[in-house]
C-alpha positions in Angstrom: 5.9 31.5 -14.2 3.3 34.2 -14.5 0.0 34.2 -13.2 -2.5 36.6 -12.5 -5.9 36.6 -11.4 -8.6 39.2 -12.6 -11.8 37.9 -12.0 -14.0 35.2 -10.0 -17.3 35.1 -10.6 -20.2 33.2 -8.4 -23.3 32.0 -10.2 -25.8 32.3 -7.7 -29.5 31.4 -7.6 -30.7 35.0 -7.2 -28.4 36.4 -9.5 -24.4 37.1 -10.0 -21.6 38.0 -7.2 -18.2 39.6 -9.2 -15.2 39.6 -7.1 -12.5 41.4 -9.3 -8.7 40.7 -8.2 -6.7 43.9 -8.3 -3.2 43.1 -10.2 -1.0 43.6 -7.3 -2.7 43.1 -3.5 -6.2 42.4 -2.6 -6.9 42.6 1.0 -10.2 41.0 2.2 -11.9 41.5 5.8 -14.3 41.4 7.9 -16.4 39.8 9.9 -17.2 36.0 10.4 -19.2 34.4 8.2 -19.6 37.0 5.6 -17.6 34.7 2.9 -14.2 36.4 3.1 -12.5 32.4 2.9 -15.3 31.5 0.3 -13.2 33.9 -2.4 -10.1 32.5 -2.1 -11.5 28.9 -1.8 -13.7 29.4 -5.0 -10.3 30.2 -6.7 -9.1 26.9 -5.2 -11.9 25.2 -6.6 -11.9 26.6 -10.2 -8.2 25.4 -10.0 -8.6 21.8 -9.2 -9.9 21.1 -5.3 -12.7 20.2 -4.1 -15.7 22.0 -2.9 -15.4 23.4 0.0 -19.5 23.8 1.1 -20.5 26.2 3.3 -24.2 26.5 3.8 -24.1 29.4 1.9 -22.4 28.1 -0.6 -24.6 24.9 -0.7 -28.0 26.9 -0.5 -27.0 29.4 -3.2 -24.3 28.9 -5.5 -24.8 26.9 -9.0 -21.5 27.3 -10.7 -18.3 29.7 -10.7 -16.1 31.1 -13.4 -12.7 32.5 -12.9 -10.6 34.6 -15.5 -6.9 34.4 -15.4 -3.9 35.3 -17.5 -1.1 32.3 -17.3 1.7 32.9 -19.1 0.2 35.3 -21.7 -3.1 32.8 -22.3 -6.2 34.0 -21.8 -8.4 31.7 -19.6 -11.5 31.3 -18.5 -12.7 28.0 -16.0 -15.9 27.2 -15.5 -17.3 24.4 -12.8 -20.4 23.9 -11.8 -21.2 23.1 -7.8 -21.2 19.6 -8.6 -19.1 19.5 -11.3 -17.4 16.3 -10.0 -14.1 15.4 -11.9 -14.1 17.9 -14.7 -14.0 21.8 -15.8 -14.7 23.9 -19.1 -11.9 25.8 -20.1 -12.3 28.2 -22.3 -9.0 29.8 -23.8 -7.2 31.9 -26.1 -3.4 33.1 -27.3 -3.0 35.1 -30.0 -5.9 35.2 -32.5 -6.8 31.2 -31.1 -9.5 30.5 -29.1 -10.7 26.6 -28.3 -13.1 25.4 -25.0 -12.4 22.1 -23.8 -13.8 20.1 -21.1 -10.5 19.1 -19.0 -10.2 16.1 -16.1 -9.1 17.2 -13.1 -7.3 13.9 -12.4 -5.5 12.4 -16.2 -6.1 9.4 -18.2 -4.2 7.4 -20.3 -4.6 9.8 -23.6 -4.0 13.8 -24.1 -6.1 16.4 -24.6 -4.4 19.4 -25.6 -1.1 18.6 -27.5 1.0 15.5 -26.8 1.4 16.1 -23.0 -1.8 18.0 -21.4 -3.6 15.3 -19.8 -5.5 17.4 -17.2 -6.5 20.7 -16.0 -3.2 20.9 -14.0 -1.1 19.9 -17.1 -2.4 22.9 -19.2 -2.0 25.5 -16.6 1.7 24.1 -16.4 1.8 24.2 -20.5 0.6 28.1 -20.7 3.3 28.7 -17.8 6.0 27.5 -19.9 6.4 24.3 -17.7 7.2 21.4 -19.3 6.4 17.9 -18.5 7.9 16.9 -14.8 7.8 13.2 -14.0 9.9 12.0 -11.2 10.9 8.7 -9.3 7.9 8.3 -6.7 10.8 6.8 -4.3 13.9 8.6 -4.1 14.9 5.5 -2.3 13.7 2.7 -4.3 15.7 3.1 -7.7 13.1 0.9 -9.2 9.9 3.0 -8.2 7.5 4.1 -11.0 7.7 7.5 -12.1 4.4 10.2 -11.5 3.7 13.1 -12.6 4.2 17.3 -11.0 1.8 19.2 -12.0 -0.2 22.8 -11.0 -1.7 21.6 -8.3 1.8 20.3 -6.2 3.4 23.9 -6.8 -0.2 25.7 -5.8 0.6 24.1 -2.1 3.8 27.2 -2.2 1.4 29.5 -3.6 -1.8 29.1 -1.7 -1.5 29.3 2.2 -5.0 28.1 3.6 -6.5 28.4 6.8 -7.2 25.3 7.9 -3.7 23.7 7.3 -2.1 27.3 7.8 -0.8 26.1 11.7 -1.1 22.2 10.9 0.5 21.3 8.4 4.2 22.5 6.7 3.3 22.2 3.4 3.1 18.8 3.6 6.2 17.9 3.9 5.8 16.3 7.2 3.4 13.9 5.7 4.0 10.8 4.2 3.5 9.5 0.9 2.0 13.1 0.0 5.2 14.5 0.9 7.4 13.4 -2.0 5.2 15.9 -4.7 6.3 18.8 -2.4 9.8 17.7 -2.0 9.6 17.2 -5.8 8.4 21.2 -6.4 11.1 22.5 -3.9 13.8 20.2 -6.0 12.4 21.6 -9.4 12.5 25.5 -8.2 15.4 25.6 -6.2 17.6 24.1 -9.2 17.9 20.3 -8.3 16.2 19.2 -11.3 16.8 19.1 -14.8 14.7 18.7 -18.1 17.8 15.8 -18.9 18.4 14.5 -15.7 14.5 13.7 -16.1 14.5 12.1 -19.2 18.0 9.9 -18.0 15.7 9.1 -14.9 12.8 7.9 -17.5 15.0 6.4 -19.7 16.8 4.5 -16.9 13.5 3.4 -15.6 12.4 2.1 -18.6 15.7 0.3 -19.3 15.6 -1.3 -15.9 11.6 -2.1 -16.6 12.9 -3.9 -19.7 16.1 -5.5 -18.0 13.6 -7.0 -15.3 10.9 -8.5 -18.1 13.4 -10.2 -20.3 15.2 -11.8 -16.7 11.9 -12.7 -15.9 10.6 -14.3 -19.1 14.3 -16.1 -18.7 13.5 -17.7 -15.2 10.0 -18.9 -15.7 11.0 -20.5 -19.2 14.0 -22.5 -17.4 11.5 -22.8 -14.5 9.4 -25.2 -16.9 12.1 -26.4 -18.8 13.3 -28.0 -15.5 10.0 -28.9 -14.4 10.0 -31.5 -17.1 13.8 -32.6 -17.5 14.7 -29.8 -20.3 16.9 -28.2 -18.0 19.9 -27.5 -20.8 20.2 -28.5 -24.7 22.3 -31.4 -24.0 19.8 -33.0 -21.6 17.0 -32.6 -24.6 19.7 -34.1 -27.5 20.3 -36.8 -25.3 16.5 -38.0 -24.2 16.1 -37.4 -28.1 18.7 -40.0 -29.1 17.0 -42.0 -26.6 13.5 -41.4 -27.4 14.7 -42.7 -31.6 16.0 -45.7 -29.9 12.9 -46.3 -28.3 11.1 -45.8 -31.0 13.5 -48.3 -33.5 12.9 -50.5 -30.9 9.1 -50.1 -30.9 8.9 -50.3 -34.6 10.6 -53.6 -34.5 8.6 -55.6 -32.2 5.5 -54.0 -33.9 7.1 -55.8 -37.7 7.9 -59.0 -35.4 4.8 -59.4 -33.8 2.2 -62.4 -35.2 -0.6 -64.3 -33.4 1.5 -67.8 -33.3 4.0 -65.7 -31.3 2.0 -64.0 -28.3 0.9 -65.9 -25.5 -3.1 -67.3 -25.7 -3.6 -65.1 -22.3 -5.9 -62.9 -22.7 -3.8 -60.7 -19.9 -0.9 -58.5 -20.8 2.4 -58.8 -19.0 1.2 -55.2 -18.3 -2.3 -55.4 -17.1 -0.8 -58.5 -14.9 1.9 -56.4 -13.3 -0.9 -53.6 -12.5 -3.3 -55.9 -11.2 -0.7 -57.6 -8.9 0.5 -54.1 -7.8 -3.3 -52.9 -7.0 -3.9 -56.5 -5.1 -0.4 -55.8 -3.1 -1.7 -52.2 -2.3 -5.2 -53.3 -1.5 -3.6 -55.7 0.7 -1.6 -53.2 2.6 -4.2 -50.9 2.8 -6.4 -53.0 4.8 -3.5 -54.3 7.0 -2.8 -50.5 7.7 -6.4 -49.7 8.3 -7.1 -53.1 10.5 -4.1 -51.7 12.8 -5.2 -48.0 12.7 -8.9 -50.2 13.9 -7.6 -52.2 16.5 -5.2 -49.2 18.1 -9.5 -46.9 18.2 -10.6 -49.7 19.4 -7.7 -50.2 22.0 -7.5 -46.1 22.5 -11.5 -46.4 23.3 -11.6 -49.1 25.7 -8.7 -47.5 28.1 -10.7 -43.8 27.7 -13.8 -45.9 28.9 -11.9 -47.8 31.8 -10.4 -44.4 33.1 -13.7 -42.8 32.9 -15.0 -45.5 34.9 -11.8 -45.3 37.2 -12.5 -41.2 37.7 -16.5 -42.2 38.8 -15.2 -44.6 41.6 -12.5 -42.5 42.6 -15.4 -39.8 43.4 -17.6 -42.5 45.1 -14.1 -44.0 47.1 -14.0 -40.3 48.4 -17.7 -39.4 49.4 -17.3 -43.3 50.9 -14.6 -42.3 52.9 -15.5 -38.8 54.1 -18.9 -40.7 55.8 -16.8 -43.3 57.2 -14.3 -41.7 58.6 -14.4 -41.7 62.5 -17.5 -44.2 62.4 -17.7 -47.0 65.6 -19.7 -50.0 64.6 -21.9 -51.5 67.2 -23.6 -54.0 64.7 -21.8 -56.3 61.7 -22.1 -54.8 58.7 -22.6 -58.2 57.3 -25.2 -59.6 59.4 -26.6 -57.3 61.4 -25.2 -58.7 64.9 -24.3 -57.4 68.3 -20.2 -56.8 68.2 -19.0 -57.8 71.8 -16.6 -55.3 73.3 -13.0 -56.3 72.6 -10.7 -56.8 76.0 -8.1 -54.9 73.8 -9.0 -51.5 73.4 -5.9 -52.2 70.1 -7.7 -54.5 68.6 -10.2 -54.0 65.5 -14.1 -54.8 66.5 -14.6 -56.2 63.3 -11.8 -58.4 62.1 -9.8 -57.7 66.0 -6.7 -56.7 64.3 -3.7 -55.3 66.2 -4.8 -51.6 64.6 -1.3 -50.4 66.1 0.7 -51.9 64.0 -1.5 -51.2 61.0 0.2 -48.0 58.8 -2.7 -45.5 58.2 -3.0 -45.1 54.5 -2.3 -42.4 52.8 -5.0 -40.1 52.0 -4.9 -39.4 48.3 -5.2 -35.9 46.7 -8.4 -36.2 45.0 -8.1 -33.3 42.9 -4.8 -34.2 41.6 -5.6 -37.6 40.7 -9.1 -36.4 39.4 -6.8 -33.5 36.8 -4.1 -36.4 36.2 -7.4 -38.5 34.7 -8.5 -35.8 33.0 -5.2 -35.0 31.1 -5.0 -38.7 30.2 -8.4 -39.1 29.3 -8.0 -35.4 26.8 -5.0 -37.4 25.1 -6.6 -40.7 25.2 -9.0 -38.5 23.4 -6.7 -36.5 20.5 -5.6 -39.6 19.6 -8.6 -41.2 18.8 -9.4 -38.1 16.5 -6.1 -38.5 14.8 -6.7 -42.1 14.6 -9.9 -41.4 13.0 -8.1 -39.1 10.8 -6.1 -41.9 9.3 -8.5 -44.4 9.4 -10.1 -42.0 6.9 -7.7 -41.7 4.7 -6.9 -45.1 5.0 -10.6 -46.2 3.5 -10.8 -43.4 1.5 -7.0 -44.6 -0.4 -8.8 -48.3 -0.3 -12.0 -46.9 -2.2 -10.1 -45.6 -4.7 -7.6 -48.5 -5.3 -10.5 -51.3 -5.4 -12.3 -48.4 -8.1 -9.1 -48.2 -9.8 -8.4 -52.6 -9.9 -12.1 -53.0 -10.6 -11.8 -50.9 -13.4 -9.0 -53.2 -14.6 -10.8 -55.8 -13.9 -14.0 -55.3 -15.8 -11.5 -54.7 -18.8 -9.9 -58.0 -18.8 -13.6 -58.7 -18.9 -14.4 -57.3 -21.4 -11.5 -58.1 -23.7 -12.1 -62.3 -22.4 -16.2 -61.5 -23.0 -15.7 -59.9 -26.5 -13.2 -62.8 -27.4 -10.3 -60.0 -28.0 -7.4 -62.3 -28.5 -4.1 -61.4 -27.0 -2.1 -60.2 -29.9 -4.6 -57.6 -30.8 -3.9 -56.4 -27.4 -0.3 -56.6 -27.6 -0.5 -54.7 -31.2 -2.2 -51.7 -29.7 -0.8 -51.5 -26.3 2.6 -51.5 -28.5 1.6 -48.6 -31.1 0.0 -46.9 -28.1 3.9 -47.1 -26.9 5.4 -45.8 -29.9 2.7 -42.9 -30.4 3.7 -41.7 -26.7 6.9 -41.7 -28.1 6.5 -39.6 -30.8 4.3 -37.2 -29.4 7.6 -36.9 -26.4 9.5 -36.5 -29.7 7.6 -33.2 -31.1 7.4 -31.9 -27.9 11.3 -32.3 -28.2 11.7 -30.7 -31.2 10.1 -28.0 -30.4 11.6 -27.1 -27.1 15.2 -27.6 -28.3 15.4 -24.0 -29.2 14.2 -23.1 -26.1 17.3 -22.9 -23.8 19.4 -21.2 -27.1 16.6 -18.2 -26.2 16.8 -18.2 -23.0 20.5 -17.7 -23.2 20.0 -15.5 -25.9 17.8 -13.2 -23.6 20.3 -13.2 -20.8 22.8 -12.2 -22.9 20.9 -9.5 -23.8 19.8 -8.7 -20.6 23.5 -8.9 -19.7 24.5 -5.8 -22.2 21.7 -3.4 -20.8 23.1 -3.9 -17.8 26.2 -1.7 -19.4 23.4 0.5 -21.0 22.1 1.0 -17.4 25.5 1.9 -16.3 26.5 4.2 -18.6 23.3 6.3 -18.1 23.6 6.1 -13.8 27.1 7.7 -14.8 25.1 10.5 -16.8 23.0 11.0 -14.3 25.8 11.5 -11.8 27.6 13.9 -14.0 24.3 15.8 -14.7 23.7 16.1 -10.5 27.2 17.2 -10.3 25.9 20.3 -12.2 24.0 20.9 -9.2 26.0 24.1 -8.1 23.3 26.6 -8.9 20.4 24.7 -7.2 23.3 24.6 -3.9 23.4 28.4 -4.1 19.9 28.6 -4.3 19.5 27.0 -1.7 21.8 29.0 0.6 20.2 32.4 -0.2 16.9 30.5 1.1 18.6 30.0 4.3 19.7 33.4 4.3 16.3 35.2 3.4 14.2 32.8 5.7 16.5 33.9 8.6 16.2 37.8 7.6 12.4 37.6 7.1 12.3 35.8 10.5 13.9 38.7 11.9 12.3 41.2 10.1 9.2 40.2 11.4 10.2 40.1 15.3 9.4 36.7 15.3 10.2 35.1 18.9 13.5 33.8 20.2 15.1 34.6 16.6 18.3 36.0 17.4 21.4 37.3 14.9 23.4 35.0 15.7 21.1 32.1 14.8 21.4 30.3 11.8 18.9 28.1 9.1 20.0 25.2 8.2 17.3 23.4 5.0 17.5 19.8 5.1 17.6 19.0 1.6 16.3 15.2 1.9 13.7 16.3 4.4 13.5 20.2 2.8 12.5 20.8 6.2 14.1 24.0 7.6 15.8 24.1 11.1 16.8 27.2 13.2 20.1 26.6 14.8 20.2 28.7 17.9 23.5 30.3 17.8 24.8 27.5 15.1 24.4 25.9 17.7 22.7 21.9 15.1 22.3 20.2 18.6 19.9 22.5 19.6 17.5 22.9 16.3 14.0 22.8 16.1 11.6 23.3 13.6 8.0 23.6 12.5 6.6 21.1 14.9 8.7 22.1 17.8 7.8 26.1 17.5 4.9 25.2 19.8 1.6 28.0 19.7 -0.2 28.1 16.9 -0.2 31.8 16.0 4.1 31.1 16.2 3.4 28.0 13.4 1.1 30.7 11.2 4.4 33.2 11.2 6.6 30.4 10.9 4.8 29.0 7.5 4.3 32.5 5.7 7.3 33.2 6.6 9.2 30.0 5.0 6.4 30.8 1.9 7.7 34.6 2.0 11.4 33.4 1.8 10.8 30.9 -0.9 8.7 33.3 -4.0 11.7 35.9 -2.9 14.2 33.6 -3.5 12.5 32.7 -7.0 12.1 36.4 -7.7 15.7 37.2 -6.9 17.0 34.0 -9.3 14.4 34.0 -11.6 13.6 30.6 -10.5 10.0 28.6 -11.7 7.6 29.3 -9.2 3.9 31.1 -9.7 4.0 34.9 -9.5 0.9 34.7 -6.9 0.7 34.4 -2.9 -2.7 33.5 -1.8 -2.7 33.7 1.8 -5.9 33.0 4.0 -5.6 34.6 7.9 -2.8 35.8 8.2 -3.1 36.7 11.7 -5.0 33.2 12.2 -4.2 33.3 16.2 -2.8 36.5 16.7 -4.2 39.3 18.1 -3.3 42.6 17.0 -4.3 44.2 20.7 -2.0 41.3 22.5 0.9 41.5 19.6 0.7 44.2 18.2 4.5 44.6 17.7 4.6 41.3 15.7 1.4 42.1 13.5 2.9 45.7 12.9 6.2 44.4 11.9 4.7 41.5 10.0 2.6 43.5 7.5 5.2 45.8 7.1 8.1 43.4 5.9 5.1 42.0 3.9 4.2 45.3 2.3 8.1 46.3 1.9 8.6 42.8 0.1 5.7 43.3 -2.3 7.0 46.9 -2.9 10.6 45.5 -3.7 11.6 42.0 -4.5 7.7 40.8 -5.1 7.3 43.7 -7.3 6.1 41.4 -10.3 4.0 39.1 -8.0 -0.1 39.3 -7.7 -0.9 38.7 -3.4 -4.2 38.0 -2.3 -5.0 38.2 1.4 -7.7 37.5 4.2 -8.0 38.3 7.4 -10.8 39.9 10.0 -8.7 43.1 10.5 -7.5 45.2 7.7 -4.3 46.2 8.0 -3.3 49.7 5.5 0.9 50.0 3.9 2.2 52.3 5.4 2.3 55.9 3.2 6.2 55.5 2.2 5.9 51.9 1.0 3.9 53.4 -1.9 1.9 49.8 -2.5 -1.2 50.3 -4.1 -3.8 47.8 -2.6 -7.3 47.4 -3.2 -9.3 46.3 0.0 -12.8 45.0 0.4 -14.7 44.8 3.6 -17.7 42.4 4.2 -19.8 42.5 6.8 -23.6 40.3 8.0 -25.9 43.7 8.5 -24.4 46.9 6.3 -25.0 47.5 2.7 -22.1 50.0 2.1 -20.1 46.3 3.1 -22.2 43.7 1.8 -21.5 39.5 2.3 -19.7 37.8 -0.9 -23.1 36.8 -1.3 -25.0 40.1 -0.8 -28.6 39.1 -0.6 -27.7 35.6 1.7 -29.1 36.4 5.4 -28.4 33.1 7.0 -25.1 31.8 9.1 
């Protein structure tokens, strides 16, 4: 997949800024705040992100252009700060040239060709890429299918600063995870240009399998609704329905006025009257029971509430009489003479030995027991209420409904209508319901031959569907390659791990790369009880190596099996907390396996780099690099932006 970079260009208010890429490494540095991010994040942005706004950026920046070379087409994209969801592409092959104005996200038709729907589509086109779609659950067989495109392999290519010690590519993410397990599968050799289109044909199939069953069940859903449950149920209420209607046909011929009765009442409108009286009557019972149970329900709440008030006063009553010694009748007012018994009551002179003192109730149990009685006395009544609602609200209807009645048989005795007119029409009323039940028969008889019809043919994708799950299984079996690609992966991660001096990495360890996770795992000595991984390596400057380092491993492994990945490593502080004076053996050894990589294996590959601290090849790598220093307060090193004096 070859892509190079050659020049970004920033529209400013005051002017132009051209950053030129050289064709094999570009080292910015610096100091803070000079714009060294700001390049490769403008490259980001021409490419499909969103803006990242610095103030500088925000206070002077109108629009950016970047030139590239994909895949032998000459492009040039252009996006203005608040571009929103679009670009302008301007590009050429061969003696063509054509601008378009390309989404960034894609809609339902193409723009370029029959499958560029977006900006990430065409860079995938010029690349040679053709068009990836891919179950969106590897779990769920029935998932929809979406879409790989530029921006899911850019994650392996572009290695940004903020999500540099956070994030491992993704992967540990869900939902967003599945596009980067998606690229690793495409690159490493797990996917195929047919397995795909067995996966989009089987999805379809199943799609289709799933809408006929469907259509199936809701039709016999109906059908049963309303008694047309099978063929033989609709021939059957058709033979009946022609009986009925022989039948109505006949009494229609037979009927004359000298043999209906003189009633003005049908046997019908009798029977429904009678019915409505019988209801009417039952209703009333029902709601004179639900009356009397309120009324009932009412009075007890009323005689415990009454009960609770003289408990309280029995209480206070008690409390100030307790220990009293009357001297005068409480009746009358006279002097009590002094009994000769000291037992004996002064009131009544009762033997007040022999009487049993009461017991002293618990007031604030028997107060709570009220309460709880009086609380249910109280839900009833509501629920009483309730029915007696419904009760008068059934009633209202059913006197609306016989009054209705009513005022017809009024109004057939008022307007003289005599009894066999009513008999004729309540008769070919009769026989139209029966033919209109009679279409509707007609019509519907086919309906269970189709729905049978569609299960059958439901029934024979379902061999369809088989035989392409077994294509799909032969066509992973071919897998080999992507096996072996894998393994060298392991391998290279391991040696780059090493090469670098990266912490606790010894020989004997191993890598192990998940490949339902694609998460990689050092096994200390082989030793799979013991493995750890991205999230468990702890610092943040270890996370940094650990994530260039898987990155390193990956675009050597494509470059040593010529495997579909972009010929271009973006990598945004590389030392991002690591200090070369605390360090310095692992910065040293870092650059230099980076260099020696980009000398050897990465010898086709464009890298781009930032970091404060410049950091030179070393004289017998022989890389040629181009290097650009920025700085707030030096002209010789200007800011991307070199008249901007502000943070």
């Amino acid at each position: 997949m070859e892509m190079t970079l050659k020049t970004l260009v920033l529209l400013c208010k005051r002017g132009e800024e051209r950053i030129p890429f050289a064709k094999k490494l570009s080292f910015f540095h610096g100091e803070m705040s000079t714009g060294k991010s700001t390049v490769v994040e403008m490259v980001n942005y021409c490419l499909g992100a969103s803006l990242v706004r610095t103030p500088a950026v925000t206070s002077e920046v109108v629009g950016v252009q970047l030139i590239l070379d994909a895949g032998g087409t000459e492009i040039l994209i252009e996006r203005a700060i608040n571009s929103g969801s679009s670009a302008s592409v301007t590009w050429s092959r061969g003696s063509g040239r054509r601008l378009d104005n390309m989404p960034l996200i894609a809609g339902k038709d193409p723009i370029v060709g029959d499958d560029v729907f977006n900006l990430s589509d065409f860079l995938l086109r010029c690349m040679g890429v053709p068009l990836l779609k891919v179950r969106r659950s590897k779990i769920d067989e029935n998932s929809e299918l979406h879409r790989i495109g530029f921006r899911d392999f850019y994650k392996f290519v572009y290695l940004d600063q903020d999500e540099l010690d956070s994030s491992f590519f993704l992967l540990e993410t869900p939902i967003r995870q599945e596009k980067s397990k998606d690229v690793l599968r495409y690159v490493l050799g797990f996917h195929s240009d047919q397995l795909a289109e067995l996966e989009i044909n089987l999805t379809s199939l199943k799609q289709k399998q799933r809408a006929i069953r469907e259509s199936a069940k809701q039709i016999d859903e109906f059908l049963s609704k309303y008694g047309f449950s099978s063929e033989d149920e609709i021939s059957a209420e058709l033979a009946k329905l022609d009986v009925d209607l022989v039948n109505a046909d006949q009494a229609i011929q037979s009927l004359t006025p000298s043999n209906v009765p003189t009633s003005y009442i049908s046997d019908e409108v009798r029977a429904d009257l009678d019915r409505l009286t019988a209801d009417i009557d039952a209703k009333e019972l029902a709601a004179k029971e639900v009356t009397s149970q309120l009324r009932d329900q009412q009075s007890l709440a009323a005689e415990l509430l009454g009960l609770k008030l003289k408990i309280a006063r029995s209480s206070i009553a008690n409390e100030i009489l307790e220990g009293a010694a009357f001297h005068l009748c409480p009746a009358c007012g006279s002097a009590l003479a002094k009994p000769s018994n000291p037992q004996e009551c002064v009131l009544c002179h009762s033997n007040t030995s022999q009487i049993a003192k009461a017991v002293k109730l618990n007031e604030a149990v028997v107060q709570r027991d009220l309460i709880d009685r009086i609380e249910d006395l109280e839900r009833s009544t509501r629920r009483l209420k309730k029915s007696l609602e419904r009760h008068e609200a059934d009633l209202g209807e059913l006197r609306e409904a016989r009054g209705a009645l009513q005022r017809r048989v009024d109004a057939a005795r008022a307007s003289g209508e005599s009894q066999y007119m009513q008999r004729m029409r309540s008769l070919e009323s009769k026989k139209g319901a029966l033919d209109e039940r009679r279409r509707l028969l007609v019509k519907v008889a086919a309906m269970p031959r189709e729905i049978e019809a569609r299960r059958k043919d439901a029934d024979k994708m379902s061999e369809e569907i088989s035989l392409i799950e077994r294509q799909i299984g032969k066509e992973q079996e071919k897998f080999a390659a992507g096996r072996e690609n894998v393994s060298i992966l392991e391998q290279t991660f391991h040696a780059v791990l090493r090469a670098i001096h990266f912490p606790a990495i010894a020989p004997g360890d191993t890598v192990y790369l998940n490949t339902k996770t694609w998460l990689p795992y050092i096994h200390p000595s082989g030793n799979a009880e013991r493995a750890w991984s991205f999230a468990d390596v702890g610092s943040g400057g270890k996370k940094v190596l650990f994530k260039i380092c898987f990155a390193l491993a990956l675009h050597v492994t494509a470059a040593r099996q010529k495997l579909s990945l972009p010929k271009l490593l973006i990598i945004d502080s590389t030392m991002k907390n690591i200090t070369p004076d605390i360090n310095p053996d692992v910065v040293s050894h870092f650059y230099r396996e980076l260099y020696r990589l980009l000398s050897t294996e990465l010898r086709d590959w464009q890298c781009i780099l930032v970091d404060q601290t410049y950091f030179a090849p070393p004289v017998d790598i022989g890389l040629q690099v181009v290097d650009r220093m920025l700085k707030k307060d030096d002209p010789k090193y200007p800011r991307l932006i070199s008249y901007y004096d502000g943070h």
